[in-house]
C-alpha positions as CSV (number, residue, x, y, z in Angstrom):
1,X,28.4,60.0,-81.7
2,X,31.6,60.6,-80.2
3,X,35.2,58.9,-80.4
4,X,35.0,57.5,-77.5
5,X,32.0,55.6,-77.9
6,X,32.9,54.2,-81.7
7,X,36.4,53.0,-79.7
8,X,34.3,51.8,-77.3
9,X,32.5,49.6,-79.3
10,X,35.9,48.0,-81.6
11,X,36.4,47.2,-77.9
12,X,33.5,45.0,-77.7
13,X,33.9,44.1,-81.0
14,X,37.6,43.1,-80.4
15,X,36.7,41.4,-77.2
16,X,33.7,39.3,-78.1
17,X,35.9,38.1,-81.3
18,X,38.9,36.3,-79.0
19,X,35.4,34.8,-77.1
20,X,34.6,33.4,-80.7
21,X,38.0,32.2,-81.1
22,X,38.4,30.4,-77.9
23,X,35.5,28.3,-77.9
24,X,36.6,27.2,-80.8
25,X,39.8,26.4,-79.1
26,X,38.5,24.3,-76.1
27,X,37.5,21.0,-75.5
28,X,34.0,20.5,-75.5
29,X,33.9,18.3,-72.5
30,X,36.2,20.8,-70.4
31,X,34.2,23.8,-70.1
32,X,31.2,22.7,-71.7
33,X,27.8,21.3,-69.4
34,X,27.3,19.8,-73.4
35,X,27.7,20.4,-76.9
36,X,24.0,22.6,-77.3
37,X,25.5,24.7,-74.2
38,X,28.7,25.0,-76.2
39,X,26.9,26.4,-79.1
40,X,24.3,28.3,-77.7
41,X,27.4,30.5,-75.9
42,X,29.1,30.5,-79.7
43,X,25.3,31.6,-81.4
44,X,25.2,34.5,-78.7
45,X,28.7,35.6,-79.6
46,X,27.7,35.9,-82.7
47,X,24.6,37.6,-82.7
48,X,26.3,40.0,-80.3
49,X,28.6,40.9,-82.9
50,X,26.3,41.3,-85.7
51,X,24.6,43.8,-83.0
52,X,27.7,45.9,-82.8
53,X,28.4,45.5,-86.3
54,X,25.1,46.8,-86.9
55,X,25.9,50.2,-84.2
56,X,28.9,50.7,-86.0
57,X,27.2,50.6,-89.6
58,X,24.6,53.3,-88.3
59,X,27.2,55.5,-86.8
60,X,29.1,55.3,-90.2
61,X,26.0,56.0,-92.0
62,X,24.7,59.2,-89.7
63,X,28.6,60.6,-90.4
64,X,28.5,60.5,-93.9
65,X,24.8,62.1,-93.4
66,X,26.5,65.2,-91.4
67,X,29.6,65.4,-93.9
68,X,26.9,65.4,-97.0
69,X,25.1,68.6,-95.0
């Protein structure tokens, strides 16, 4: 996998953490249509960074596979 596409994902990453962070941050009566709508947004955040976490992990792996070769 290229540069660009391992950047490309600490993007995400990077992007879906201040997410994380803000719903923390804000009222749950503001945004929020409830407090099961406030955590099923924080639950997908999270499972969409274990996701990339998971990308990353795999492209890690398959480069120390082509360095071993």
């Amino acid at each position: 996998m290229d540069k660009s596409s391992v950047n490309t994902i600490y993007a995400k990453i990077f992007a879906l953490n201040l997410m994380r962070d803000a719903i923390k941050e804000v009222s749950p009566t503001y945004v929020y249509r409830s407090l099961q709508h406030r955590d099923d947004l924080y639950l997908a955040i999270i499972e969409a960074l274990e996701d990339l976490e998971d990308q990353l992990e795999d492209i890690e792996d398959a480069e120390i596979k082509e360095e071993d070769k």
